[in-house]
BATORNU-124561 format. One record per atom (N, C-alpha, C): residue in three letters; y, x, z. Coordinates in pm, whole numbers, plus 32768, in hexadecimal, padded with zeros to 4 digits. Last residue first. Layout:
<pators>
res/y/x/z
Ala/Y/X/Z $
...
</pators>
This chain:
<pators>
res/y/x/z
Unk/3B23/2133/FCBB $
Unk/3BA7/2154/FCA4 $
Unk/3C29/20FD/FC8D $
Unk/3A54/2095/FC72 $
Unk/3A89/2080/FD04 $
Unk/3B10/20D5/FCFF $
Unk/3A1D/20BD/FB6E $
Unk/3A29/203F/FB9B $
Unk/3A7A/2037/FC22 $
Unk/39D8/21C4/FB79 $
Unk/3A55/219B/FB45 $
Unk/3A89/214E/FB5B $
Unk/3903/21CD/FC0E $
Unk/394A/2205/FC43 $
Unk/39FB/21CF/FC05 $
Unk/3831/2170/FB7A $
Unk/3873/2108/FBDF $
Unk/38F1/2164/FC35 $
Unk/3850/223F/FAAD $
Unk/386F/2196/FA68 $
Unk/388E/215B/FAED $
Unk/37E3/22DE/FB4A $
Unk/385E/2320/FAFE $
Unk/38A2/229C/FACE $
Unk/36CE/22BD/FB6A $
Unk/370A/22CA/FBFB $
Unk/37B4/22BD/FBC4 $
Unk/3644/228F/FA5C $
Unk/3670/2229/FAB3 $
Unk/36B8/2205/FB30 $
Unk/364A/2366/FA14 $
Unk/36DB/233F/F9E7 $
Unk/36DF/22CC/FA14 $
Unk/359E/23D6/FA94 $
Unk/363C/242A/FAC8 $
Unk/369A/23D5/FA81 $
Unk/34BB/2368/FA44 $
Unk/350C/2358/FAE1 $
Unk/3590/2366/FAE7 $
Unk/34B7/23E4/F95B $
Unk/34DC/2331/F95E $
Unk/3508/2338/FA08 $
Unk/3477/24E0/F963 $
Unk/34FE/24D4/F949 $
Unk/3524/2409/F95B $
Unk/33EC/2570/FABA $
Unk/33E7/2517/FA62 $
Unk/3471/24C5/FA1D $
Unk/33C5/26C5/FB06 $
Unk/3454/264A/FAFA $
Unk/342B/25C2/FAAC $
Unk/337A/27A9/FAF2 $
Unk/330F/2755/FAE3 $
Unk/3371/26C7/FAF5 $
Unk/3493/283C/FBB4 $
Unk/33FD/2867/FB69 $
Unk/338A/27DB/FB49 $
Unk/359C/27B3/FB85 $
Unk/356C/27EF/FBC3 $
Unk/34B0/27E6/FB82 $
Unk/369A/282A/FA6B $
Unk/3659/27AC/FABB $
Unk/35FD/2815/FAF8 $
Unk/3745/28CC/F9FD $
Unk/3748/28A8/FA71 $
Unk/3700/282B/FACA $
Unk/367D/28E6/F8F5 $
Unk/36A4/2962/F968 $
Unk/36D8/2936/F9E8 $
Unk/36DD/27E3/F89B $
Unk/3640/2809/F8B1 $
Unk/3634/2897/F919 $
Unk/3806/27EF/F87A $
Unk/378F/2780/F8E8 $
Unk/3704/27B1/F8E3 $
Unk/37E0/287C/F7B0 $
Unk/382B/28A7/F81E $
Unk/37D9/2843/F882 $
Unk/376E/2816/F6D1 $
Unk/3719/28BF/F737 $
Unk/3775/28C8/F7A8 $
Unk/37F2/272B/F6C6 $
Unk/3749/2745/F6EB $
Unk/3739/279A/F722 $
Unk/3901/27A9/F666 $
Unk/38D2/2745/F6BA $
Unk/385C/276F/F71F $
Unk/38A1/27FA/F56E $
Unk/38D3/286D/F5E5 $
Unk/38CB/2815/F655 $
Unk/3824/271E/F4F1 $
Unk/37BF/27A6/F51C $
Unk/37EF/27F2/F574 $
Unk/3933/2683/F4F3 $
Unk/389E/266C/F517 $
Unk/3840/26C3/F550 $
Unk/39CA/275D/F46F $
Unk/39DD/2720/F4C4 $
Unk/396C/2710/F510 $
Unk/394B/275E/F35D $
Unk/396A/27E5/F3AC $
Unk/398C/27AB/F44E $
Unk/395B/2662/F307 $
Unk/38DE/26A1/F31F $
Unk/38E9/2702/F372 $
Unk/3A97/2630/F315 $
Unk/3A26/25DA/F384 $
Unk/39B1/263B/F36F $
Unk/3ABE/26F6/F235 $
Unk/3AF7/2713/F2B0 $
Unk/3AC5/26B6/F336 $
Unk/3A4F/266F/F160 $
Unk/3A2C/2701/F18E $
Unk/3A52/2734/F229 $
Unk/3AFC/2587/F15D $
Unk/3A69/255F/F166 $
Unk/3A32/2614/F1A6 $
Unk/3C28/25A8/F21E $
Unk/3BF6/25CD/F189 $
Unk/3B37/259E/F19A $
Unk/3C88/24C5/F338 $
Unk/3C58/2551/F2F4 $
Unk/3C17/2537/F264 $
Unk/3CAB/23AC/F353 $
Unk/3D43/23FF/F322 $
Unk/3D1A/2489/F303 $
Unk/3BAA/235E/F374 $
Unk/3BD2/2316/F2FA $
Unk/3C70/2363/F2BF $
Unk/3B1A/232C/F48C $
Unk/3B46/23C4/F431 $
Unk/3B80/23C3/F3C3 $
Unk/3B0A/2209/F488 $
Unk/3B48/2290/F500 $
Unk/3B98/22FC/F4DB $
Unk/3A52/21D9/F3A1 $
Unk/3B17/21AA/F39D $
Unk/3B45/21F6/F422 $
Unk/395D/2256/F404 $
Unk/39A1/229A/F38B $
Unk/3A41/2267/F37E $
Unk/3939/21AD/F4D7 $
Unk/3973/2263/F50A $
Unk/39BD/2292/F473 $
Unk/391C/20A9/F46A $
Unk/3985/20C8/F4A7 $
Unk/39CE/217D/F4D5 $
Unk/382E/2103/F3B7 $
Unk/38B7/20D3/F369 $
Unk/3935/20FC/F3E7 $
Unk/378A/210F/F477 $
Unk/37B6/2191/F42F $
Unk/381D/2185/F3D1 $
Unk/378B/2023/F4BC $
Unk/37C6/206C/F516 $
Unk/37BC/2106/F4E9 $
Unk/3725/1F96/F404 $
Unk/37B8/1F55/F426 $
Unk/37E8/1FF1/F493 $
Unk/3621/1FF0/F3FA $
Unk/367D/201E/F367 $
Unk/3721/1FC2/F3AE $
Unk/35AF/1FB3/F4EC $
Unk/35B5/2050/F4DD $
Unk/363A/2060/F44B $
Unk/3595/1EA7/F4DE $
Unk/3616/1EC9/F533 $
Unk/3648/1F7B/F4E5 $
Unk/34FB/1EA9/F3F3 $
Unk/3580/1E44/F3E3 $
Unk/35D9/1E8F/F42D $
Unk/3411/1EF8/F48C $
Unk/342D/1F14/F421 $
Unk/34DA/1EE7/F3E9 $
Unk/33FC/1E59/F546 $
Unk/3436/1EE7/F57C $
Unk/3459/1F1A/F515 $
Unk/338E/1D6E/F4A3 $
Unk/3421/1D6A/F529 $
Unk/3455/1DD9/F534 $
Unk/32A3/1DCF/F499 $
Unk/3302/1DA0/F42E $
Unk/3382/1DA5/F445 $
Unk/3223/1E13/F56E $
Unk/323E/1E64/F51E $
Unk/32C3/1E5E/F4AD $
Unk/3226/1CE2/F5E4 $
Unk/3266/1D3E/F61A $
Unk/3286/1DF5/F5E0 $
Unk/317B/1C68/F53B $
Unk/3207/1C41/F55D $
Unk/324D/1CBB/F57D $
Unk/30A1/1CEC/F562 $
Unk/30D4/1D35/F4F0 $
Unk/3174/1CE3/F4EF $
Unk/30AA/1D78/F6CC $
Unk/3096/1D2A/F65B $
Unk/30BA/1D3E/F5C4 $
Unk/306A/1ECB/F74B $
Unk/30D9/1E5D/F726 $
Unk/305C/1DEF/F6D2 $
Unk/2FD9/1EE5/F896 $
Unk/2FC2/1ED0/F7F8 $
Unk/3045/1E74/F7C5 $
Unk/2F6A/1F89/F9C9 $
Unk/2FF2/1F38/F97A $
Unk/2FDA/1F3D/F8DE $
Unk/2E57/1F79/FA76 $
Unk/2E7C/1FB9/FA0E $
Unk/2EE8/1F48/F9AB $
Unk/2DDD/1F66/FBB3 $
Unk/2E0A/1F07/FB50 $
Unk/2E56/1F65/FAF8 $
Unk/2CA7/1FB8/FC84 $
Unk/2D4A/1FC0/FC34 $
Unk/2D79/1F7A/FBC1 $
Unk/2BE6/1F69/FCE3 $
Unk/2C41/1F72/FD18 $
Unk/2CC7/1F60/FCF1 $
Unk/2B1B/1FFD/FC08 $
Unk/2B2C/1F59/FC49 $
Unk/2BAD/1F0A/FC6F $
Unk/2B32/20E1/FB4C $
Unk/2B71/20B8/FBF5 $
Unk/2B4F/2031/FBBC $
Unk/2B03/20F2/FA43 $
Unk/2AB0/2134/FA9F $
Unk/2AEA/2156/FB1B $
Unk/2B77/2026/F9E3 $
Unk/2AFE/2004/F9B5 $
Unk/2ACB/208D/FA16 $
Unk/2C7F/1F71/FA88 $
Unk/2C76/1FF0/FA44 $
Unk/2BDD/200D/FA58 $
Unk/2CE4/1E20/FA0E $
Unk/2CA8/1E81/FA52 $
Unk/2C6E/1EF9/FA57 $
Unk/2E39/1DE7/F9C5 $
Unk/2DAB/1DFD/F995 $
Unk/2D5C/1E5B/F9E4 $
Unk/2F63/1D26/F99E $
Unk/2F26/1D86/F9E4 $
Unk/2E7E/1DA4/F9D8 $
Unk/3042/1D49/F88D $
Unk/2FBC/1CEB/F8D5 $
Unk/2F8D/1D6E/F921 $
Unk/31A5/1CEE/F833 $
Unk/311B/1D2B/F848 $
Unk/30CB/1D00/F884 $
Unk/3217/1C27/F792 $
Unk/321A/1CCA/F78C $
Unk/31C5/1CFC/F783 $
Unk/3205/1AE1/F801 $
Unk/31AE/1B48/F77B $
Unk/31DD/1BAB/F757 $
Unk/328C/1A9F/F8D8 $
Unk/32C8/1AA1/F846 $
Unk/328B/1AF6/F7D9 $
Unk/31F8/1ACB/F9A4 $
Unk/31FA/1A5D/F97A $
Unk/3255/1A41/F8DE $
Unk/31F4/1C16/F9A1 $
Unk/31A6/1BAF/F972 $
Unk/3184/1B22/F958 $
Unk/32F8/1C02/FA02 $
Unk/32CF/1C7D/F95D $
Unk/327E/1C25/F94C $
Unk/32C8/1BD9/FADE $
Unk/3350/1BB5/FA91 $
Unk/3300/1BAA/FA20 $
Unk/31FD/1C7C/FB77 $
Unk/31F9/1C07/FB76 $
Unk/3269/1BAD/FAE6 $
Unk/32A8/1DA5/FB34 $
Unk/324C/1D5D/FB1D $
Unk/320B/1CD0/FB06 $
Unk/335F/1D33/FC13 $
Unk/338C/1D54/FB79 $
Unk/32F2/1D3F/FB30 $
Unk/32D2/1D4B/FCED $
Unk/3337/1CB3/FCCA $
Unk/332D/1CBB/FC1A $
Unk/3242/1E22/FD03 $
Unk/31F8/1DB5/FD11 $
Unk/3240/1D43/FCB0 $
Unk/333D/1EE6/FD10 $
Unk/32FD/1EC7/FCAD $
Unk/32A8/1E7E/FC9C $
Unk/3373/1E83/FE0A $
Unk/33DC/1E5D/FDB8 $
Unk/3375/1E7B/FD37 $
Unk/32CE/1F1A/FE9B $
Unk/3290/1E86/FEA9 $
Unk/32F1/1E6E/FE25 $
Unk/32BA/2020/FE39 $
Unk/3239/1FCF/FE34 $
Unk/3252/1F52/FE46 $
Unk/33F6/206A/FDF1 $
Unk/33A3/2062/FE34 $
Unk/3337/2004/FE1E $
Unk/343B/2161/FCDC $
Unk/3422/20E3/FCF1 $
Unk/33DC/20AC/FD8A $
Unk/3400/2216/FC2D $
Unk/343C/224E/FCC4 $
Unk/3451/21C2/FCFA $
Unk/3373/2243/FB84 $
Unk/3402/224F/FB90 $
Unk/3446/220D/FBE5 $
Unk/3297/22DA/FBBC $
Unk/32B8/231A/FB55 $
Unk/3367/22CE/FB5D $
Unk/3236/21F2/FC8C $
Unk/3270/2293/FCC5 $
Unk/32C4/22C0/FC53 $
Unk/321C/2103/FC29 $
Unk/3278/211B/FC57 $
Unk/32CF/21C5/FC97 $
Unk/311D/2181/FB6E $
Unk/31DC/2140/FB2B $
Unk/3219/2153/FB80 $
Unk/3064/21C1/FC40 $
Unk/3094/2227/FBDC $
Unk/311C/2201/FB9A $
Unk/304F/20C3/FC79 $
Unk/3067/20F4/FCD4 $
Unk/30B6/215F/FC97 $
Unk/2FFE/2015/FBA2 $
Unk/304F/1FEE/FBBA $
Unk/30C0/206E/FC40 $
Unk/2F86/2137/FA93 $
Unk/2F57/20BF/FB28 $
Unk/2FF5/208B/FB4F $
Unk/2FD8/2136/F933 $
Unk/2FFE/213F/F9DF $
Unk/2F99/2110/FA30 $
Unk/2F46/216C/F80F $
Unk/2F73/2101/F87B $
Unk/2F49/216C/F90C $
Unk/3006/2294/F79A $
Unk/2F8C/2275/F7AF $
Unk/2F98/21E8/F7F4 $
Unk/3123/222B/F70B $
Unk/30E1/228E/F75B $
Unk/303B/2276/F75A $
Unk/31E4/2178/F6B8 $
Unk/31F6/2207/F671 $
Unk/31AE/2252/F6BD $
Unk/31C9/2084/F73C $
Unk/31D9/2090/F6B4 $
Unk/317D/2112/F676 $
Unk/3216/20D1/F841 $
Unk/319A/209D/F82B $
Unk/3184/20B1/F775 $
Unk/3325/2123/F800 $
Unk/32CE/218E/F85B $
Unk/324E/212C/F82A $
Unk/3398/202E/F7B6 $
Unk/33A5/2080/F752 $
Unk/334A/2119/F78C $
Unk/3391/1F8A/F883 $
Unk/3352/1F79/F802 $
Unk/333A/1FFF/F797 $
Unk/3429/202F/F93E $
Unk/33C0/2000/F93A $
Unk/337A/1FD3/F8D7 $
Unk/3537/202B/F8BF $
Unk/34D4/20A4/F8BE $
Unk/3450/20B4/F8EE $
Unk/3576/1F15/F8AB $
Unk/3550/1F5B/F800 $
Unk/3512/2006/F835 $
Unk/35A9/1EF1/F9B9 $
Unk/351E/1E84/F931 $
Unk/3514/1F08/F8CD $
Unk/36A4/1F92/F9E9 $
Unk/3613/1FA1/FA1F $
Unk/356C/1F54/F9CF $
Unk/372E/1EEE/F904 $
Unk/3714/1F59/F918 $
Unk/3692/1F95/F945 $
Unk/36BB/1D9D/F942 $
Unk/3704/1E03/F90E $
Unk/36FD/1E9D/F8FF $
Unk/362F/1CD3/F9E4 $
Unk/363A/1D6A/FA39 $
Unk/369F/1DCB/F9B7 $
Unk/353B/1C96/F8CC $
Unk/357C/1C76/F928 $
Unk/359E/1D10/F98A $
Unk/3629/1CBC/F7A7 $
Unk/35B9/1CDB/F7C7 $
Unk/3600/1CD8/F87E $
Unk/36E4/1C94/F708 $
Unk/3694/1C79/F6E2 $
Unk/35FC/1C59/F738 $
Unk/379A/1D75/F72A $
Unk/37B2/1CD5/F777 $
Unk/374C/1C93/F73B $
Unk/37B8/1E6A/F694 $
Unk/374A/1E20/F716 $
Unk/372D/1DD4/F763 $
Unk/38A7/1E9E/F66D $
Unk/3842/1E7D/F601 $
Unk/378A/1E71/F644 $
Unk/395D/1E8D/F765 $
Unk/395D/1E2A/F707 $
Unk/38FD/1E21/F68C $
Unk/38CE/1F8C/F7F9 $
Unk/38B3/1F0D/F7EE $
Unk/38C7/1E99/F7D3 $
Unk/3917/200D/F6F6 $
Unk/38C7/2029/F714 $
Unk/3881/1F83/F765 $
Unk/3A3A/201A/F754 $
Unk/3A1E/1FF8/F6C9 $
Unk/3981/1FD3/F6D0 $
Unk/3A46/2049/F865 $
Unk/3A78/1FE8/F7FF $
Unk/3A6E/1FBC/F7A8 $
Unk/39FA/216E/F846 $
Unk/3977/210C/F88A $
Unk/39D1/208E/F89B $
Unk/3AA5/21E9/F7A7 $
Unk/3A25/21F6/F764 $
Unk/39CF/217E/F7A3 $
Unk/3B6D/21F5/F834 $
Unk/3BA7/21A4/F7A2 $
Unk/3ADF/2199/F791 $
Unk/3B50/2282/F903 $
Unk/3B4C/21FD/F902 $
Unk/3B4D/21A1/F8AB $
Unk/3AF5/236D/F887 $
Unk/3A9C/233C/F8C6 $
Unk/3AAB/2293/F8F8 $
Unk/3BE8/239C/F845 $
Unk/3BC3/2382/F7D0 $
Unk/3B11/2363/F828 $
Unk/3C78/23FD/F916 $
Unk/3CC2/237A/F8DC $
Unk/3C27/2364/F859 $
Unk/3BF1/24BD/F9A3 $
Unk/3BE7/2421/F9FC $
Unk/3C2F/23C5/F96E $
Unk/3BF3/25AD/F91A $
Unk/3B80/2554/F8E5 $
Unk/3BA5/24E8/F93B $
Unk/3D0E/25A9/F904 $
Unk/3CC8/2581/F89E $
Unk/3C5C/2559/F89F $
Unk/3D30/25DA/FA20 $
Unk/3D4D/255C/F9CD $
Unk/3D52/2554/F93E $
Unk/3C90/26DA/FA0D $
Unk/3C6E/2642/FA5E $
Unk/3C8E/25EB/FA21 $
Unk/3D32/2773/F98C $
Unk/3CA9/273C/F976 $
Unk/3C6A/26D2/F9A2 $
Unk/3E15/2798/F9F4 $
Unk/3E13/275A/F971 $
Unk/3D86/272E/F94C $
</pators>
């Protein structure tokens, strides 16, 4: 019963999810890239692709994407030469801004048949349960980027 609860509502979630991320290029995968550069310190390009699991060259492409459509800019990291440090644009803040409130709209119509008390309780039991079974130091944008193409290929 658990499984297919969480498989049915893992699919309803990265549906919804990437219908409020058509916005952005790559869909899904776009909006956790944006949304990892966004909400962190800036990345190296190398550091993005590990944190989600992305391979180096595919994140080259995406990258490349992001930036011809003013997301993001790549910038040189002031104590490597070498390295290039991922920066959103403020396009691209604005954008994540838009997707982040379409796609907390969509989990909130997900959960929309529980009581408002009964999603919070949810949520948090949720969390500590995935947080106990994830594995030590787990990055959580990876895991839901391995969990989004997983659905896809289902």
């Amino acid at each position: 019963m658990l499984g297919w609860s969480l498989a049915v509502l893992l699919r309803e979630w990265n549906t919804r999810v990437e219908d409020a991320s058509r916005d952005l290029p790559h869909g899904v995968r776009g909006y956790q890239v944006l949304s990892a550069v966004v909400h962190s310190a800036p990345p190296t390009q190398a550091a993005l692709a590990a944190r989600l699991g992305i391979d180096r060259t595919v994140m080259t492409y995406l990258l490349d994407k992001f930036e011809g459509c003013d997301l993001l800019e790549r910038k040189q990291d002031p104590s490597d030469r070498r390295a290039r440090r991922i920066v959103a644009t403020d396009r691209g803040r604005r954008l994540l801004a838009e997707v982040d409130a379409r796609v907390a709209k969509a989990e909130d119509e997900l959960l929309s048949t529980l009581p408002p008390e009964d999603r919070r309780v949810l949520l948090a039991l949720l969390e500590h349960a995935a947080t106990g079974a994830a594995p030590a130091g787990e990055d959580r944008c990876a895991a839901v980027a391995r969990s989004a193409a997983l659905t896809r290929e289902a």
